[in-house]
GUFIKOL-90972 format. One record per residue (C-alpha): residue in one letter; chain; residue number from 1; x, y, z. Coordinates in pm, whole numbers, padded with zeros to 5 digits. Layout:
REM GUFIKOL-90972
<"a" "A" NUM <X Y Z>>
...
END
This chain:
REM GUFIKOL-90972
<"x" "A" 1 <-06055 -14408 -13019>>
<"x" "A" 2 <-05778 -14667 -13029>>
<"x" "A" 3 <-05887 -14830 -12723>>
<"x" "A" 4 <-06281 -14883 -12865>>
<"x" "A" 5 <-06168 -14961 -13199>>
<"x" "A" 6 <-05992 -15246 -13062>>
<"x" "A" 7 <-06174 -15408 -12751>>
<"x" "A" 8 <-06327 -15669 -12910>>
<"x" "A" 9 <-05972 -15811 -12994>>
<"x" "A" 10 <-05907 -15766 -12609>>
<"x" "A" 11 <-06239 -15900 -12478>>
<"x" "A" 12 <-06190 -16213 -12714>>
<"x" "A" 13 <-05794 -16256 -12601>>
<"x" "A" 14 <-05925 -16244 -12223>>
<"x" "A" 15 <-06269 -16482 -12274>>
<"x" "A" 16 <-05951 -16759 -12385>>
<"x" "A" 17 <-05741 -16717 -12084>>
<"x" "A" 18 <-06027 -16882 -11865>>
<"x" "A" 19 <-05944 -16664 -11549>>
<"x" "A" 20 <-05949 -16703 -11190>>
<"x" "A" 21 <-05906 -16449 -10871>>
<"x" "A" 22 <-05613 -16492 -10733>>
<"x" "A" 23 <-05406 -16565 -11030>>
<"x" "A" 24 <-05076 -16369 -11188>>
<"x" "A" 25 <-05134 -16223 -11563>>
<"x" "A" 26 <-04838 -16091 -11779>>
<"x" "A" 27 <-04909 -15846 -12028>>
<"x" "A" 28 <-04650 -15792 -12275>>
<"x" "A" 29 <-04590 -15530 -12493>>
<"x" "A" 30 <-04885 -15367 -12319>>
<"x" "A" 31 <-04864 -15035 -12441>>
<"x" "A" 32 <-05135 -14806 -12265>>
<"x" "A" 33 <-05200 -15152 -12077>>
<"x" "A" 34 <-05584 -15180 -12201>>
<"x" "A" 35 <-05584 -15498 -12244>>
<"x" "A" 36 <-05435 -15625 -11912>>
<"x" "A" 37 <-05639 -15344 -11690>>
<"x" "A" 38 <-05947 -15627 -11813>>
<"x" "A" 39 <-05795 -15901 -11695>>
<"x" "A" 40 <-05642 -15740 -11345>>
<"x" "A" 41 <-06029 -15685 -11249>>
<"x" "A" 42 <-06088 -16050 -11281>>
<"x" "A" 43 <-05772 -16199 -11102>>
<"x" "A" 44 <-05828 -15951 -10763>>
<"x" "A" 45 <-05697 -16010 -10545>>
<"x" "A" 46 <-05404 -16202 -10758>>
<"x" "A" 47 <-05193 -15973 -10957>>
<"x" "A" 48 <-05124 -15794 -11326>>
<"x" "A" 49 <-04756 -15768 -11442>>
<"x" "A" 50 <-04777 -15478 -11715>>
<"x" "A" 51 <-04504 -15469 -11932>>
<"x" "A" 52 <-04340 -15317 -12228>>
<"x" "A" 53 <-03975 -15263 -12430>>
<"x" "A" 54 <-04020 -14874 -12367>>
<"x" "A" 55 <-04014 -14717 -12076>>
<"x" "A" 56 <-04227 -14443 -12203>>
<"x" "A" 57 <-04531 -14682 -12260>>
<"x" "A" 58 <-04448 -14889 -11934>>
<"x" "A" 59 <-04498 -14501 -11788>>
<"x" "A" 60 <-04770 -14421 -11969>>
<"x" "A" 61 <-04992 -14764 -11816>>
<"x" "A" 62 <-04840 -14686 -11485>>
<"x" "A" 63 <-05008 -14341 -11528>>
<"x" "A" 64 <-05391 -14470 -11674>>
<"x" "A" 65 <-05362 -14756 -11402>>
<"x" "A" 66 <-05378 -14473 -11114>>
<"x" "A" 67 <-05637 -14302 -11287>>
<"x" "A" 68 <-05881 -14595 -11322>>
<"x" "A" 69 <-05796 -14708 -10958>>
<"x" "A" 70 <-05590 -15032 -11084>>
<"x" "A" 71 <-05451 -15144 -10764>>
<"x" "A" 72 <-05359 -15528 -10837>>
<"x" "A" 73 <-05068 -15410 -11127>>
<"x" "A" 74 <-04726 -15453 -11127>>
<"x" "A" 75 <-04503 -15240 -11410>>
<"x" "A" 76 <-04187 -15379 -11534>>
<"x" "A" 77 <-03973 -15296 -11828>>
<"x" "A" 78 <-03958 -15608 -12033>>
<"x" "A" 79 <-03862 -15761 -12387>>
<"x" "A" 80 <-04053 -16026 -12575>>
<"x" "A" 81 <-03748 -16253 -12669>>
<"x" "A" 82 <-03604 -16263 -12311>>
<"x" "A" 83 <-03845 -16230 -12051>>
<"x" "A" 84 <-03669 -16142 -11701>>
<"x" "A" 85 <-03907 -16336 -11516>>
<"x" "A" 86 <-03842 -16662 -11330>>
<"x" "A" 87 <-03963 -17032 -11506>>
<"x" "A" 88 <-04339 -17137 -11442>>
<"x" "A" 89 <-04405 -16780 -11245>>
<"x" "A" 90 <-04737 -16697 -11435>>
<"x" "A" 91 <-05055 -16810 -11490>>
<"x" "A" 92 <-05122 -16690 -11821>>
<"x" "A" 93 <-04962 -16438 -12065>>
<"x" "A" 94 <-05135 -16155 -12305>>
<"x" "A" 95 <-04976 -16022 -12579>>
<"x" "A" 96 <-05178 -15815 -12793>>
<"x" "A" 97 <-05029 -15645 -13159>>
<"x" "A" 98 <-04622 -15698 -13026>>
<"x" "A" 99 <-04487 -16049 -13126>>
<"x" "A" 100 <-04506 -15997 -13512>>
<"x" "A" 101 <-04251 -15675 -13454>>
<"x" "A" 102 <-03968 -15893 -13300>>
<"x" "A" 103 <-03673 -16000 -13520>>
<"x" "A" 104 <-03745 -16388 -13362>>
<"x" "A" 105 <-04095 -16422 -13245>>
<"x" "A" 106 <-04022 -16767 -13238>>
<"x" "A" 107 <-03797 -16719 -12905>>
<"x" "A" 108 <-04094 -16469 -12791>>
<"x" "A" 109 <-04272 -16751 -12824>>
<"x" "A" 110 <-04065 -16975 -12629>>
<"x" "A" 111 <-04022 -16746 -12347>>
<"x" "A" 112 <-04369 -16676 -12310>>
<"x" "A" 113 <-04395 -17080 -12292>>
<"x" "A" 114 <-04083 -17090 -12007>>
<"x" "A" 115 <-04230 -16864 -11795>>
<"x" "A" 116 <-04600 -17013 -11765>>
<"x" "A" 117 <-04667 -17270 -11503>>
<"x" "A" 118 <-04804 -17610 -11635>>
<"x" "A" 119 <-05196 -17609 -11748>>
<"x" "A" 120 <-05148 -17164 -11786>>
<"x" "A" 121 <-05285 -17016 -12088>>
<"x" "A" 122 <-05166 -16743 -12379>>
<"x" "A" 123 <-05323 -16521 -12594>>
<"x" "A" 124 <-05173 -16334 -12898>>
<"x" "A" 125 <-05308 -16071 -13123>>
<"x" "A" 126 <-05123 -16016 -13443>>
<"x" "A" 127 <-05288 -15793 -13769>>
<"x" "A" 128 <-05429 -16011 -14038>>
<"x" "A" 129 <-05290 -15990 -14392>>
<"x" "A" 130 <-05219 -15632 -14489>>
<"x" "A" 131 <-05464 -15629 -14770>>
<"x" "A" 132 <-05734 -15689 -14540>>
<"x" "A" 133 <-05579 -15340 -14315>>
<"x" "A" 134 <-05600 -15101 -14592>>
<"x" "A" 135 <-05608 -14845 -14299>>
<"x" "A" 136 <-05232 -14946 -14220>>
<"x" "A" 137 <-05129 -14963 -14608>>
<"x" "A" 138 <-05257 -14717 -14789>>
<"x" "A" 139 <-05027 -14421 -14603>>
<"x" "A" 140 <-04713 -14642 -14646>>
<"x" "A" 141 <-04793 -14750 -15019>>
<"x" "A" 142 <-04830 -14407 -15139>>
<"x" "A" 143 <-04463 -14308 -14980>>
<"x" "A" 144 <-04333 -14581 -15167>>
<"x" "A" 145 <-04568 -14490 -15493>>
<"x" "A" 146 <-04451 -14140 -15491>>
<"x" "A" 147 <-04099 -14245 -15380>>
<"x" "A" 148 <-04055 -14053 -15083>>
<"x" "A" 149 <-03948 -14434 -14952>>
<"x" "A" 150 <-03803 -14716 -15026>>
<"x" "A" 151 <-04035 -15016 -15058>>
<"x" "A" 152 <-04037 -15196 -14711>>
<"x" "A" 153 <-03867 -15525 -14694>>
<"x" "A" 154 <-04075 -15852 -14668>>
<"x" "A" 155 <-03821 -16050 -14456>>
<"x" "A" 156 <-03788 -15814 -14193>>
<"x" "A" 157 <-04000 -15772 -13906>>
<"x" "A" 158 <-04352 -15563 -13960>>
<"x" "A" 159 <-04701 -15533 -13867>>
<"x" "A" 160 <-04799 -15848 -14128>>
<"x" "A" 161 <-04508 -16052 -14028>>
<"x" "A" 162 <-04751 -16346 -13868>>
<"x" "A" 163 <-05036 -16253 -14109>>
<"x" "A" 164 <-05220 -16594 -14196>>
<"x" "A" 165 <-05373 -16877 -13955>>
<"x" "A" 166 <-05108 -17116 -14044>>
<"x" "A" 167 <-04829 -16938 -13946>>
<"x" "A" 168 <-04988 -16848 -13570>>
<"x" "A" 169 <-05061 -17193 -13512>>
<"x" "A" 170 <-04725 -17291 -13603>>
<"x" "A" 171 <-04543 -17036 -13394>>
<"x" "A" 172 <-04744 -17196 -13059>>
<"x" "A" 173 <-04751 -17532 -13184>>
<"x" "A" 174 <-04335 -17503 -13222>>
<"x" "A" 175 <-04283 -17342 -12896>>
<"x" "A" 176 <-04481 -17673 -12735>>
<"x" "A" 177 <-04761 -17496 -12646>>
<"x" "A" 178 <-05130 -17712 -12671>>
<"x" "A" 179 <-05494 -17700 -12814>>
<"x" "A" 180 <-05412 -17382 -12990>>
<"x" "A" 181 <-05744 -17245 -13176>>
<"x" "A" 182 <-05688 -16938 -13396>>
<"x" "A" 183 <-06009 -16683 -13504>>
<"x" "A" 184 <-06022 -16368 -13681>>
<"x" "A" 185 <-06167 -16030 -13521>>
<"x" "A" 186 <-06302 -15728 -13736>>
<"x" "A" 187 <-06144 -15395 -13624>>
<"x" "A" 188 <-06300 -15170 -13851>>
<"x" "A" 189 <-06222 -14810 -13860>>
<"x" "A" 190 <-06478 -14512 -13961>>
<"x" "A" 191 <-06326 -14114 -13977>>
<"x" "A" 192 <-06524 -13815 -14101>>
<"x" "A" 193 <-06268 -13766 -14422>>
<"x" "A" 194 <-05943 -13819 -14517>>
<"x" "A" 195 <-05744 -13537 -14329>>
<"x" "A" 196 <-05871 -13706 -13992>>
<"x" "A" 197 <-05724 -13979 -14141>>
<"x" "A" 198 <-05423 -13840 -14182>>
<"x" "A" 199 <-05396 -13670 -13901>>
<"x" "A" 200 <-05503 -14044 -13676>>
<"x" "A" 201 <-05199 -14217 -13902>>
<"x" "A" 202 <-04959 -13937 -13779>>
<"x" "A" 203 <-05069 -13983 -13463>>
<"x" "A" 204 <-04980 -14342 -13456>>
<"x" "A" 205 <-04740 -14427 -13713>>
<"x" "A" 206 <-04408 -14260 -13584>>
<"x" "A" 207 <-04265 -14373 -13920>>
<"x" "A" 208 <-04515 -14186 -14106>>
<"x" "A" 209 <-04518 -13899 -13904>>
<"x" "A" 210 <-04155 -13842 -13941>>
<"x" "A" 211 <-04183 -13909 -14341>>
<"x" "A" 212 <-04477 -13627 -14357>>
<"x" "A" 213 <-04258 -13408 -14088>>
<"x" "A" 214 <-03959 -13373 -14344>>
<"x" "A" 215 <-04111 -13355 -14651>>
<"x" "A" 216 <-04192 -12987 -14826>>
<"x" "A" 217 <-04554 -12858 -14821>>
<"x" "A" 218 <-04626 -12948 -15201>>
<"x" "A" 219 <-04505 -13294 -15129>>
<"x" "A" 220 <-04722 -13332 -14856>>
<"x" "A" 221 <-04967 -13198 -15056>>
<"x" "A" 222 <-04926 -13447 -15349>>
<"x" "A" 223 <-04914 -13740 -15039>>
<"x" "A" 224 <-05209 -13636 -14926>>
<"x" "A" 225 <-05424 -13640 -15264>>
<"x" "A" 226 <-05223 -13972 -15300>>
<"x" "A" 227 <-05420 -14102 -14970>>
<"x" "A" 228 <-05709 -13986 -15021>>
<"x" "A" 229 <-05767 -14112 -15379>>
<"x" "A" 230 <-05741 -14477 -15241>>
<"x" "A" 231 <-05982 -14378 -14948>>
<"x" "A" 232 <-06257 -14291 -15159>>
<"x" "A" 233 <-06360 -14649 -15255>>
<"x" "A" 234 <-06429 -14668 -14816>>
<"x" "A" 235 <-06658 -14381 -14811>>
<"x" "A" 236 <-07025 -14444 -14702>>
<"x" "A" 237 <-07353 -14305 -14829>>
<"x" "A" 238 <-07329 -14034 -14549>>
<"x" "A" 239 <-06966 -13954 -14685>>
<"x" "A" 240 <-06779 -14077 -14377>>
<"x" "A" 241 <-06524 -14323 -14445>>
<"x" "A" 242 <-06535 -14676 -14330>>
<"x" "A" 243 <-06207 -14859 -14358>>
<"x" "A" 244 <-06247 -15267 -14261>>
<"x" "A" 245 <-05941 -15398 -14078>>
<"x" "A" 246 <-05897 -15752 -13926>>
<"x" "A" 247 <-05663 -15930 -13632>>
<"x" "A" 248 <-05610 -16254 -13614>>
<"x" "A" 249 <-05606 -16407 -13237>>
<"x" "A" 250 <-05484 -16707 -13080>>
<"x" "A" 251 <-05514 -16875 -12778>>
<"x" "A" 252 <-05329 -17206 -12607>>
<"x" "A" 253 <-05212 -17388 -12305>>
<"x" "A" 254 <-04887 -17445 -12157>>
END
């Protein structure tokens, strides 16, 4: 579901790179590696680095690589702020949904710079402003409404971190990379009612899923009304629920 929901901010992030066969693509902060797997068919016979912080995910792309028949991939554990790659060793650099969750993603930004050669390309996906996600806030603001948690702080590092145009451009433009161009990319959501809801956020929210995990059935219960109060202005004429959601990419050169 994840992977469909989201293509269209992966299909835009790899129509910017301008690809070639032959060429050498880091993905960083890959995850499941979606993202890169699209740009390692159009390289061939050049070569995908797939990367991540946790060796669970960099497992976990190893693993759907072998099942999709992804030759042309390389897997290496690696962190955004200091990349363990050699200067001007890639042709371009993907980074989909990671750079906002650093504590400096202005020295992600840099390395990602260092280790392009001249004239490569990046792309970044980072989420829009949160009111434009309510499928990412409404879970969190009722734990803070019902104060099961404390409210989150907005100087630390988060999913909204790099939320406006402005602030994209300026993290490229300040790590000396050129002709950046910024766009926005719908990634709307639609669930048959708000347990599957629920149930999707615990799925992928490890901080929510531990909040629900230790809190007493009533409490749960009361979170759960909580949520699905401020779902019902999402649901459709059919009764599904359509949540809107919104990234905001960027591309440049080196």
């Amino acid at each position: 579901m994840l992977r469909e929901s989201s293509m269209a901010v992966s299909e835009w992030m790899i129509a910017h790179l301008a690809l070639e066969p032959g060429q050498t693509v880091l993905e960083l902060a890959a995850g499941p590696g979606d993202t890169g797997f699209l740009a390692a068919a159009r390289i061939a016979p050049g070569k995908l680095i797939s990367s991540d912080a946790s060796n669970a995910m960099v497992e976990l792309a190893r693993r759907r690589a072998r099942e999709q028949g992804i030759e042309n991939v390389e897997f290496k554990q690696l962190q955004l702020d200091w990349i363990d790659l050699l200067a001007a060793s890639v042709d371009a650099v993907l980074c989909r949904w990671g750079v906002m969750l650093v504590v400096d993603p202005a020295a992600a930004a840099s390395e990602m710079r260092r280790v392009l050669r001249p004239g490569g390309r990046v792309a970044l996906a980072v989420w829009d402003q949160a009111e434009r996600n309510p499928w990412a806030t409404i879970p969190n603001r009722a734990l803070v409404e019902l104060g099961f948690v404390d409210p989150p702080d907005p100087d630390e590092p988060g999913p909204f971190a790099l939320g406006s145009p402005e602030k994209l451009q300026d993290l490229l433009e300040s790590a000396g990379f050129l002709e950046v161009v910024v766009d926005a990319v719908d990634v709307g959501r639609e669930f048959e009612n708000p347990d599957e809801f629920i149930a999707e956020t615990r799925d992928l929210s490890m901080v929510f899923a531990t909040n629900w995990e230790r809190l007493a059935p009533p409490e749960r219960s009361n979170l759960a009304d909580a949520i699905a109060s401020s779902l019902a202005r999402y649901r459709s004429e059919k009764g599904s629920l359509r949540l809107p959601g919104k990234s905001l990419v960027a591309a440049a050169s080196a």
